[in-house]
CHARMM internal coordinates of N, CA and C (Angstrom, degrees):
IC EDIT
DIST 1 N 1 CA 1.4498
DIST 1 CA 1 C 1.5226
ANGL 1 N 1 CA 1 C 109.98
DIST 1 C 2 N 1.6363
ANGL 1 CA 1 C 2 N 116.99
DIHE 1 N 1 CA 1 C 2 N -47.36
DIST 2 N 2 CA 1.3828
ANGL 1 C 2 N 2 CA 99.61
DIHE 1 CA 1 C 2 N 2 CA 172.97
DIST 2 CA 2 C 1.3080
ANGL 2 N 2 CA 2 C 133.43
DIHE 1 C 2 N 2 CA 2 C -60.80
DIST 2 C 3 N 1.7481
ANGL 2 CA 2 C 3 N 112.79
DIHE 2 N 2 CA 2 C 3 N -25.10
DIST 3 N 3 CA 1.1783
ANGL 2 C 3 N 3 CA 118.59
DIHE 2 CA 2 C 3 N 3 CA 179.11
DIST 3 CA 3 C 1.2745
ANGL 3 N 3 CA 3 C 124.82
DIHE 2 C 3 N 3 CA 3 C -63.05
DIST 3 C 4 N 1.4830
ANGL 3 CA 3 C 4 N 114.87
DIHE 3 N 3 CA 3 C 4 N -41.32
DIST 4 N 4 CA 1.6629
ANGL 3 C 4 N 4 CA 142.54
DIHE 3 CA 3 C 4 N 4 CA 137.47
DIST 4 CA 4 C 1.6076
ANGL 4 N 4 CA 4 C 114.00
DIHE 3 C 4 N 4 CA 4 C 10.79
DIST 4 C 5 N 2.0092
ANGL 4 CA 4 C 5 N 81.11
DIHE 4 N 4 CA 4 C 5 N -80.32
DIST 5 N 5 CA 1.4396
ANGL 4 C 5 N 5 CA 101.09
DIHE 4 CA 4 C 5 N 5 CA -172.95
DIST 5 CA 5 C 1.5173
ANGL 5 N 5 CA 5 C 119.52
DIHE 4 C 5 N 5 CA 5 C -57.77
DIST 5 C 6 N 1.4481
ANGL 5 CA 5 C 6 N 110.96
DIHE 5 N 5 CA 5 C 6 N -31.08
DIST 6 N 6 CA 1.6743
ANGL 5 C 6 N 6 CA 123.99
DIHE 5 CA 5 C 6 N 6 CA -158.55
DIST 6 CA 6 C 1.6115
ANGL 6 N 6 CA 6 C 82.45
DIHE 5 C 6 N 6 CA 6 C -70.97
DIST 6 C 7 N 1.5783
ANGL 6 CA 6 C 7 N 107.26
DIHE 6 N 6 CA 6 C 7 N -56.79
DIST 7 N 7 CA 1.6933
ANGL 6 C 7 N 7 CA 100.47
DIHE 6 CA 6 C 7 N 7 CA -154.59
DIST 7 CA 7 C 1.4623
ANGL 7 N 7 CA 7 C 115.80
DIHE 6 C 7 N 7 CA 7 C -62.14
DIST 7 C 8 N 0.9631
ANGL 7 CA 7 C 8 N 141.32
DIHE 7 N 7 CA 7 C 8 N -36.88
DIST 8 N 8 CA 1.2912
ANGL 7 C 8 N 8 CA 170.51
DIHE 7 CA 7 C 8 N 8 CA -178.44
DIST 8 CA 8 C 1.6613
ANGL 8 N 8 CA 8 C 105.53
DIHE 7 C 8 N 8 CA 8 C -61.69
DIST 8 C 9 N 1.3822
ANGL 8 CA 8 C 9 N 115.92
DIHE 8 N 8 CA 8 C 9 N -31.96
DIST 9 N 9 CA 1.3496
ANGL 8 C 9 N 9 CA 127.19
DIHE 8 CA 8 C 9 N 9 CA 166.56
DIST 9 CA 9 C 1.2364
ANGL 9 N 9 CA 9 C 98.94
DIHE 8 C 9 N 9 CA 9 C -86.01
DIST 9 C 10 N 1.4505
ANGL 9 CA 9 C 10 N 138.72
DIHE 9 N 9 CA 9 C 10 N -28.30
DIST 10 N 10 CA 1.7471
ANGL 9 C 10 N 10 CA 105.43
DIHE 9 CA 9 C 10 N 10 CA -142.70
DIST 10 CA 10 C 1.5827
ANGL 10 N 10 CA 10 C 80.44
DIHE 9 C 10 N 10 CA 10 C -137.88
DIST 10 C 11 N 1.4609
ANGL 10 CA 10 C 11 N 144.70
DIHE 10 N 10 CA 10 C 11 N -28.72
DIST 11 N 11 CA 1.3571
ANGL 10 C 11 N 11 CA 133.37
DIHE 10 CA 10 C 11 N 11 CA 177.50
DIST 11 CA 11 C 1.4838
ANGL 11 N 11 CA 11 C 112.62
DIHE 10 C 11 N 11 CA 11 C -114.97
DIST 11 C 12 N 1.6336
ANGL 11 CA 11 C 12 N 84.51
DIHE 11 N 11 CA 11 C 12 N 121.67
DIST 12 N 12 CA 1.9575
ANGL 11 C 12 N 12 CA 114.30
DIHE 11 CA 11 C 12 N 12 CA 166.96
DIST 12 CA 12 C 1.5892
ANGL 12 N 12 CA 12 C 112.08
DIHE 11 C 12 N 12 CA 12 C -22.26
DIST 12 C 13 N 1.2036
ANGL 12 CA 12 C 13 N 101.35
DIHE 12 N 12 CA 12 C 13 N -48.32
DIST 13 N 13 CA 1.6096
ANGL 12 C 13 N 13 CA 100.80
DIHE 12 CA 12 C 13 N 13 CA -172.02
DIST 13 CA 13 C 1.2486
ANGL 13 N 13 CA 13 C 152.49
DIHE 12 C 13 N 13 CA 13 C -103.30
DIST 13 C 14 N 1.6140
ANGL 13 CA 13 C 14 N 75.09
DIHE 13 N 13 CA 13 C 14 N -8.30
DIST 14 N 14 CA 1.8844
ANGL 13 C 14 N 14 CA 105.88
DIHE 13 CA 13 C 14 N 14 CA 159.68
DIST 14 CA 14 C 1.5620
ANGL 14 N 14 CA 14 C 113.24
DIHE 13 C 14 N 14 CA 14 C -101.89
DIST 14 C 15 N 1.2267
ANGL 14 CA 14 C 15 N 116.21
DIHE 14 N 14 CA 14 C 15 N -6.48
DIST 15 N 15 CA 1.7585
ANGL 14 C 15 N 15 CA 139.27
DIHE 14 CA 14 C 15 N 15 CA 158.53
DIST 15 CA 15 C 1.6045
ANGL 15 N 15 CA 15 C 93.19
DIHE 14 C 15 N 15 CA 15 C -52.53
DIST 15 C 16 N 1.6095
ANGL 15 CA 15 C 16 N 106.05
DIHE 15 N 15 CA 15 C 16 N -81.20
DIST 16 N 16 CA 1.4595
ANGL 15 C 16 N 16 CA 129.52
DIHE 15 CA 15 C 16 N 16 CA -159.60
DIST 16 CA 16 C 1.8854
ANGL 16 N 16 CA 16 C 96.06
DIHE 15 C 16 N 16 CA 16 C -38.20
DIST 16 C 17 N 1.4002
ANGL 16 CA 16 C 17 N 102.48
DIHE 16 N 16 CA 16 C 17 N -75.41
DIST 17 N 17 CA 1.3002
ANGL 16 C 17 N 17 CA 103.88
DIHE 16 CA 16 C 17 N 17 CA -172.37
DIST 17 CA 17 C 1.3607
ANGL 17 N 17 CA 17 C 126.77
DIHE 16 C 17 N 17 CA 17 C -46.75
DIST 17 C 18 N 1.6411
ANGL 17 CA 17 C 18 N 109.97
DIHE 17 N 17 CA 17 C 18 N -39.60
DIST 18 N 18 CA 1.7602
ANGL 17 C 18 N 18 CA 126.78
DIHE 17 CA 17 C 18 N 18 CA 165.33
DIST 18 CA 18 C 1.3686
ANGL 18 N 18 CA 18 C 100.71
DIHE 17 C 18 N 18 CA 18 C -38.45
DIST 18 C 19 N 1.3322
ANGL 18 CA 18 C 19 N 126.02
DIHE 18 N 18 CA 18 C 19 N -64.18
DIST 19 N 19 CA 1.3502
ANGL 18 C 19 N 19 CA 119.32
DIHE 18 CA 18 C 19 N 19 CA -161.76
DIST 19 CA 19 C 1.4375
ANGL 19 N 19 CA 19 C 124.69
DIHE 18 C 19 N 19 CA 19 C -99.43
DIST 19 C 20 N 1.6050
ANGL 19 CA 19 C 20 N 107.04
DIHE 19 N 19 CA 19 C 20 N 15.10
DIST 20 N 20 CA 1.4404
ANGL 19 C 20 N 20 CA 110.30
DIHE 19 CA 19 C 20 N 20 CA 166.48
DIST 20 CA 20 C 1.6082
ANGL 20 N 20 CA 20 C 93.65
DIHE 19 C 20 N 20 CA 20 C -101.84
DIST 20 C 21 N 1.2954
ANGL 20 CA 20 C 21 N 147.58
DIHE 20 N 20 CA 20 C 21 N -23.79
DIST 21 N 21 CA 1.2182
ANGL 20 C 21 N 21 CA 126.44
DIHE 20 CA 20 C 21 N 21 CA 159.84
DIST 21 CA 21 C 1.5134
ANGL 21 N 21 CA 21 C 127.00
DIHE 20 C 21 N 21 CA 21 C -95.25
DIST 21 C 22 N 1.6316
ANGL 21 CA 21 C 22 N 110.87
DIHE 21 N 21 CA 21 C 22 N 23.93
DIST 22 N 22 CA 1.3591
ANGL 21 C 22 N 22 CA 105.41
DIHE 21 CA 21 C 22 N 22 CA 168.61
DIST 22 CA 22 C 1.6907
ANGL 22 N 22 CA 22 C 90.69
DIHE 21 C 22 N 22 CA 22 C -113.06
DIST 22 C 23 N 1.0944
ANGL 22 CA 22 C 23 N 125.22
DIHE 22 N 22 CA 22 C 23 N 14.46
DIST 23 N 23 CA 1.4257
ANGL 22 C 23 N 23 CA 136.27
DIHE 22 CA 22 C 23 N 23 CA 168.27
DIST 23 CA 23 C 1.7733
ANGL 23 N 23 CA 23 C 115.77
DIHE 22 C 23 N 23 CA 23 C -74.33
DIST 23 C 24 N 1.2996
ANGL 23 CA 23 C 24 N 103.65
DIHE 23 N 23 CA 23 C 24 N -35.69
DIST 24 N 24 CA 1.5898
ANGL 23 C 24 N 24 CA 132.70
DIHE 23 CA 23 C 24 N 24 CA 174.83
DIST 24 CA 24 C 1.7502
ANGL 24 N 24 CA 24 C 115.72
DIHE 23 C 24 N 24 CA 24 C -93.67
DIST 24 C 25 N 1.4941
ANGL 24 CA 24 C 25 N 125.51
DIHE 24 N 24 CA 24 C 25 N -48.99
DIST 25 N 25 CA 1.0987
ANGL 24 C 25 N 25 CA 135.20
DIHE 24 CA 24 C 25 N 25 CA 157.59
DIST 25 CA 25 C 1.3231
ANGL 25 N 25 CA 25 C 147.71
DIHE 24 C 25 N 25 CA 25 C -131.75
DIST 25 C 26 N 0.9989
ANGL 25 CA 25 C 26 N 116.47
DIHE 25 N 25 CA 25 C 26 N -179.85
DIST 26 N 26 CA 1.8980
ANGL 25 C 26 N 26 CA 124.69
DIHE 25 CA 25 C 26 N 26 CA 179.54
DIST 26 CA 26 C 2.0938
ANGL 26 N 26 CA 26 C 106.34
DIHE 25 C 26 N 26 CA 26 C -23.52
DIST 26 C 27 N 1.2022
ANGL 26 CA 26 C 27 N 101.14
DIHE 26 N 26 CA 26 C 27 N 137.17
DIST 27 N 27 CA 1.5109
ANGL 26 C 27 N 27 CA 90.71
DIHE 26 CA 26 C 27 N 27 CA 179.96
DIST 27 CA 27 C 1.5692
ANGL 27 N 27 CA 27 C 107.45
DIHE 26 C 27 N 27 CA 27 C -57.52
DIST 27 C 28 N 1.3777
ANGL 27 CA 27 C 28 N 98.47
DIHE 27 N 27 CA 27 C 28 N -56.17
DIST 28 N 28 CA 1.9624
ANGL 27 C 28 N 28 CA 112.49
DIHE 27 CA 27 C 28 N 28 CA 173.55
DIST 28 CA 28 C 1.5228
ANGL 28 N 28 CA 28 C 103.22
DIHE 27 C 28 N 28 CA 28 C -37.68
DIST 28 C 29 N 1.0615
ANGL 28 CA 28 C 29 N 148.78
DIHE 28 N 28 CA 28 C 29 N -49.76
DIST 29 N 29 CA 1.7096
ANGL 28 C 29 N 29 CA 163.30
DIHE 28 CA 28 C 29 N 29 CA -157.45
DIST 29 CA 29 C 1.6233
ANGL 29 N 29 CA 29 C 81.39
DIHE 28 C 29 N 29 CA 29 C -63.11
DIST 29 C 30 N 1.7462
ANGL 29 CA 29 C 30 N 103.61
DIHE 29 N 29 CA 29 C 30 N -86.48
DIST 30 N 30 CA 1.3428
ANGL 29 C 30 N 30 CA 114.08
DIHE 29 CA 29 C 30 N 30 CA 167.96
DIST 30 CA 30 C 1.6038
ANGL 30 N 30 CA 30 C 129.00
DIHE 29 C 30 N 30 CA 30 C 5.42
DIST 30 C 31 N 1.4937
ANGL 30 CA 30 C 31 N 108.43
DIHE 30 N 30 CA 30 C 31 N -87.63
DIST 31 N 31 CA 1.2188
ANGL 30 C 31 N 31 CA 139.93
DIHE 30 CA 30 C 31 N 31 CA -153.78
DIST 31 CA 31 C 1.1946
ANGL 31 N 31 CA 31 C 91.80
DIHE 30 C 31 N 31 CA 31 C -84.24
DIST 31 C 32 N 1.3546
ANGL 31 CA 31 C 32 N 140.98
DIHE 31 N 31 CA 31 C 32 N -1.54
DIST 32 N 32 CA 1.7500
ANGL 31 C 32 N 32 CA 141.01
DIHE 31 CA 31 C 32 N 32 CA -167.83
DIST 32 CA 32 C 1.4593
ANGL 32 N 32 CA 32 C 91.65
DIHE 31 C 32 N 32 CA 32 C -131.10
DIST 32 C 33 N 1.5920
ANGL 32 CA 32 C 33 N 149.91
DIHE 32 N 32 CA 32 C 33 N -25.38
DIST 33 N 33 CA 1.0446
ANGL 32 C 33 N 33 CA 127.52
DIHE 32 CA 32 C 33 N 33 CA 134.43
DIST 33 CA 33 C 1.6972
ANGL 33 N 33 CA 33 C 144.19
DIHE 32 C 33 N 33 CA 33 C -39.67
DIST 33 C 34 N 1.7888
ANGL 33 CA 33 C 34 N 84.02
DIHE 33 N 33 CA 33 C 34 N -31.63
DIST 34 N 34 CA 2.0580
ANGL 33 C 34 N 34 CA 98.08
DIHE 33 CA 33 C 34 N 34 CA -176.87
DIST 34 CA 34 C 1.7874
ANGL 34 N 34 CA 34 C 83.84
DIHE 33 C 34 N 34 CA 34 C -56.22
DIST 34 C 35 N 1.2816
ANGL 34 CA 34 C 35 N 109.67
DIHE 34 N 34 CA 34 C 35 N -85.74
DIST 35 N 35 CA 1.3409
ANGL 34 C 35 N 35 CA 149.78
DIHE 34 CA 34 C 35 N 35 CA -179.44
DIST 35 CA 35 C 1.5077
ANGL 35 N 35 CA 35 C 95.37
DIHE 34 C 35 N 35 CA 35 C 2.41
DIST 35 C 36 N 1.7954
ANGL 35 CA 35 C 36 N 109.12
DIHE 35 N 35 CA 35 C 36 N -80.50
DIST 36 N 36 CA 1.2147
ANGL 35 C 36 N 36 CA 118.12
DIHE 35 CA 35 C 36 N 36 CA 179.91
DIST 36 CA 36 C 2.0502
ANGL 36 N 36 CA 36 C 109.23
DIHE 35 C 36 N 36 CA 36 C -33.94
DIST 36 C 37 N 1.7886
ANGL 36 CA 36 C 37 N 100.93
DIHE 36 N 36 CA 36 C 37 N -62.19
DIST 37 N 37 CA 1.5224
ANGL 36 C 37 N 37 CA 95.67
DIHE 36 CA 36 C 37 N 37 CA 171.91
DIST 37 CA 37 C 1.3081
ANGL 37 N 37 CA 37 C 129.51
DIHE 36 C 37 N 37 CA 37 C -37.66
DIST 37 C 38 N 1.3755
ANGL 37 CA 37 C 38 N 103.19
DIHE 37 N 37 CA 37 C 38 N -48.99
DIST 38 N 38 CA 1.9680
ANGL 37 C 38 N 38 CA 94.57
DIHE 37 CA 37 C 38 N 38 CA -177.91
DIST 38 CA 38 C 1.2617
ANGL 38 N 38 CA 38 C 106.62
DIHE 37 C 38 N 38 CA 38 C -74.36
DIST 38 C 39 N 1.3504
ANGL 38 CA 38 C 39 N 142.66
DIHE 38 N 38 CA 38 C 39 N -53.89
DIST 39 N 39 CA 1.2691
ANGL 38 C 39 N 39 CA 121.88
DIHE 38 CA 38 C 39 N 39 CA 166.54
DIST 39 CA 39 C 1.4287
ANGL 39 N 39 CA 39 C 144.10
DIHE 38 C 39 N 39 CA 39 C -42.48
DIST 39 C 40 N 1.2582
ANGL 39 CA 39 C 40 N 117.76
DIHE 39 N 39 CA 39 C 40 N -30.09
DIST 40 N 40 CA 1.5359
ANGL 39 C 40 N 40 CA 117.49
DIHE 39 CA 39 C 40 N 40 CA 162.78
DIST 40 CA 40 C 2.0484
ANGL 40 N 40 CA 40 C 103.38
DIHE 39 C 40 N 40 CA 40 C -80.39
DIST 40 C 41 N 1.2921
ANGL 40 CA 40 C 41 N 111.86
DIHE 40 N 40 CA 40 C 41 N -30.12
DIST 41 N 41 CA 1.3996
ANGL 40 C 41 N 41 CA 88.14
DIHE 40 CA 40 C 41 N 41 CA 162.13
DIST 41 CA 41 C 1.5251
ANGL 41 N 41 CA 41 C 152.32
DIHE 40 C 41 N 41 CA 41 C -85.09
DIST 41 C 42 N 1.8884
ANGL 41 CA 41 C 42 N 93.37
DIHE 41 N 41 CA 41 C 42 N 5.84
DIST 42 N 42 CA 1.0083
ANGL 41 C 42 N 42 CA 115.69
DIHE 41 CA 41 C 42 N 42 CA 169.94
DIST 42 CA 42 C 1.6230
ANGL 42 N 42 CA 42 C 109.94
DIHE 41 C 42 N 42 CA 42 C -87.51
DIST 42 C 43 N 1.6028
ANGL 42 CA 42 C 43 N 106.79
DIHE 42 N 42 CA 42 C 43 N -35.92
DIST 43 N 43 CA 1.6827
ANGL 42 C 43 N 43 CA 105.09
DIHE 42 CA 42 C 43 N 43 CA 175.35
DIST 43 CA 43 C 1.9847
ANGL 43 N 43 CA 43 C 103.80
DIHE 42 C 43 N 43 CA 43 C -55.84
DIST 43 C 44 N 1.1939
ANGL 43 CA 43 C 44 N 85.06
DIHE 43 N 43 CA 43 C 44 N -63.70
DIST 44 N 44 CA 1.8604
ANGL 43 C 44 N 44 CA 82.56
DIHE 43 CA 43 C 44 N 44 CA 179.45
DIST 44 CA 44 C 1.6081
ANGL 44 N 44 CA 44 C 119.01
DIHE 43 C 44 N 44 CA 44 C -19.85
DIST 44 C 45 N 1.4653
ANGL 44 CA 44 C 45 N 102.86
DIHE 44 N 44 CA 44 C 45 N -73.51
DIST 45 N 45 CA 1.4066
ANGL 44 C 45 N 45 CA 124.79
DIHE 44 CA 44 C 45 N 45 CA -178.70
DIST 45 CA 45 C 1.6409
ANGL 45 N 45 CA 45 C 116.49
DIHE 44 C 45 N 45 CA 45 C -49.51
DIST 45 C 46 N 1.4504
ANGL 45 CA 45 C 46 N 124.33
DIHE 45 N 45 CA 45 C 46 N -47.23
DIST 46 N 46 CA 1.1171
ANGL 45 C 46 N 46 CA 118.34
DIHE 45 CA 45 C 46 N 46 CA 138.54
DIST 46 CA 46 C 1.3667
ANGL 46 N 46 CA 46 C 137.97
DIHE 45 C 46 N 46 CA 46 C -33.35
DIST 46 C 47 N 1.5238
ANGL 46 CA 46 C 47 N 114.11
DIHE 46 N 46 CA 46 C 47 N -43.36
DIST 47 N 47 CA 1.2217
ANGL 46 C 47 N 47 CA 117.50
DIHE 46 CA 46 C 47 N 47 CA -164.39
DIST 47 CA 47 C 1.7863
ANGL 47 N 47 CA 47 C 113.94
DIHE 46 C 47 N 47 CA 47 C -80.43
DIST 47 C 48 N 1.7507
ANGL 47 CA 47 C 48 N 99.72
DIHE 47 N 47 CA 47 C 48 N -57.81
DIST 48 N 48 CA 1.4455
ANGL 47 C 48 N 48 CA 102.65
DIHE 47 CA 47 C 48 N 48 CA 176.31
DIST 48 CA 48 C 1.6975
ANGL 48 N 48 CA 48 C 106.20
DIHE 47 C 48 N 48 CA 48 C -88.35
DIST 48 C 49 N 1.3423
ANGL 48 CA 48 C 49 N 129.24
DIHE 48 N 48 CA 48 C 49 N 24.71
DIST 49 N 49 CA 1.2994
ANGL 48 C 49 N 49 CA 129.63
DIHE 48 CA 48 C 49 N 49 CA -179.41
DIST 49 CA 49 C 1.7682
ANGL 49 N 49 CA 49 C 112.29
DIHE 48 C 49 N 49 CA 49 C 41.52
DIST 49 C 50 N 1.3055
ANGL 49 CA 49 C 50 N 134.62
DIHE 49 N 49 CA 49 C 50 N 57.95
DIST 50 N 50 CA 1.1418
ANGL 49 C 50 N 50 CA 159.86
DIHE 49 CA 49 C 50 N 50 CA 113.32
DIST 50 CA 50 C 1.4695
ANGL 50 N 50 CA 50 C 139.29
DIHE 49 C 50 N 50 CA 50 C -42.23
DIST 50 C 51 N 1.5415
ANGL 50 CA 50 C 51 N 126.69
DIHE 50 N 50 CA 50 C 51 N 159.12
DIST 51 N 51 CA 1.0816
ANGL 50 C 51 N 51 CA 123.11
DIHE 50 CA 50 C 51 N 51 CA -174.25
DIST 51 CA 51 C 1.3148
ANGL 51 N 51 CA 51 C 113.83
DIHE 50 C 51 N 51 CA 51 C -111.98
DIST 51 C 52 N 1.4599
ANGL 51 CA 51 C 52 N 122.16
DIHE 51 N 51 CA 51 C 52 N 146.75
DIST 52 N 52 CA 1.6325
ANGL 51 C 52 N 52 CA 114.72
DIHE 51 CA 51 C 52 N 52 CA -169.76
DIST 52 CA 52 C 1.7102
ANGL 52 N 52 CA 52 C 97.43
DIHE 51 C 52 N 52 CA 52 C -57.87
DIST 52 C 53 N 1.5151
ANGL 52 CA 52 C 53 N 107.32
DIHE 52 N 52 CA 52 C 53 N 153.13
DIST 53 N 53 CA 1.2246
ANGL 52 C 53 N 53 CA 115.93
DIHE 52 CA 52 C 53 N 53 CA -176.39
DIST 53 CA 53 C 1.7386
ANGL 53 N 53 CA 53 C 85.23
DIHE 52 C 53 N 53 CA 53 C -129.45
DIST 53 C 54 N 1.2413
ANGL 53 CA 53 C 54 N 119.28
DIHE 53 N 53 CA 53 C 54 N 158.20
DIST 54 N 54 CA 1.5344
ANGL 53 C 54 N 54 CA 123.98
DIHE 53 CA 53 C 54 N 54 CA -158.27
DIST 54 CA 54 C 1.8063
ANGL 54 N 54 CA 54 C 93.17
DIHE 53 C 54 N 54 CA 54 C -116.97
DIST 54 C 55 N 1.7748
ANGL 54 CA 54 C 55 N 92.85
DIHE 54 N 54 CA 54 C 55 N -51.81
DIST 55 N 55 CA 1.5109
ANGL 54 C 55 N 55 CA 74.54
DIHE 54 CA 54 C 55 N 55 CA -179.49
DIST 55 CA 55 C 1.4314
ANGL 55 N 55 CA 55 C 122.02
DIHE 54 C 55 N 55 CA 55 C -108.66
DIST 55 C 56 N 1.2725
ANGL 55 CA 55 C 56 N 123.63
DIHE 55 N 55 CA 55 C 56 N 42.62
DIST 56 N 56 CA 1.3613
ANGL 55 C 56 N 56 CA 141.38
DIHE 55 CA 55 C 56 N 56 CA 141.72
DIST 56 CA 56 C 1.1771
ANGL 56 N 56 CA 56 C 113.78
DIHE 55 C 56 N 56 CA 56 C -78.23
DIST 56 C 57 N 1.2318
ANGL 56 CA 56 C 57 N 122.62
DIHE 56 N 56 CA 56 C 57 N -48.99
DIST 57 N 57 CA 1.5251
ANGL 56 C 57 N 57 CA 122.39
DIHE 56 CA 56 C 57 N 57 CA -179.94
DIST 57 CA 57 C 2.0588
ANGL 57 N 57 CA 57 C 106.41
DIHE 56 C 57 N 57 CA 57 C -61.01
DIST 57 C 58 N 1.0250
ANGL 57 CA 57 C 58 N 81.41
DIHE 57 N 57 CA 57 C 58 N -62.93
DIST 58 N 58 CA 1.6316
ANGL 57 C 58 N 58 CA 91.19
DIHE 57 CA 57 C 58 N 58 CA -172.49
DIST 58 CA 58 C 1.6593
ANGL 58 N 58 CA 58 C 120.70
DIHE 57 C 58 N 58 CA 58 C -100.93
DIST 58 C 59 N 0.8898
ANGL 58 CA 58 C 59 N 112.83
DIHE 58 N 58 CA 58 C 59 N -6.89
DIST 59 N 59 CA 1.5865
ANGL 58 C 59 N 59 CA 118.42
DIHE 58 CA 58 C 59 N 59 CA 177.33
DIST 59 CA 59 C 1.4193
ANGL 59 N 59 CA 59 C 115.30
DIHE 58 C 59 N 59 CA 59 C -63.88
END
COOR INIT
IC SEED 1 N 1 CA 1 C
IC BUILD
């Protein structure tokens, strides 16, 4: 969740997406979707030993 919060403050494009689905729901709903994203893209990246990709995740 904090990581969530940071990105959502500081990148354009995880901003963009934050606020086209807090457009639809609860900010909390929102901000626990970012959350959910970086963590399964951190499992990925772990998994097949890869580098975060920004707009795979969120594109």
């Amino acid at each position: 969740m904090e990581a969530a919060n940071y990105a959502v403050r500081f990148d354009p494009l995880i901003r963009r997406w934050y606020d086209r689905k807090r457009a639809r729901k609860h900010r909390v709903v929102a901000i626990k979707a970012v959350a959910h994203k970086l963590a399964r893209a951190c499992y990925h990246m772990l998994y097949e030993g890869t580098t975060f990709d920004l707009g795979r995740a969120f594109g």
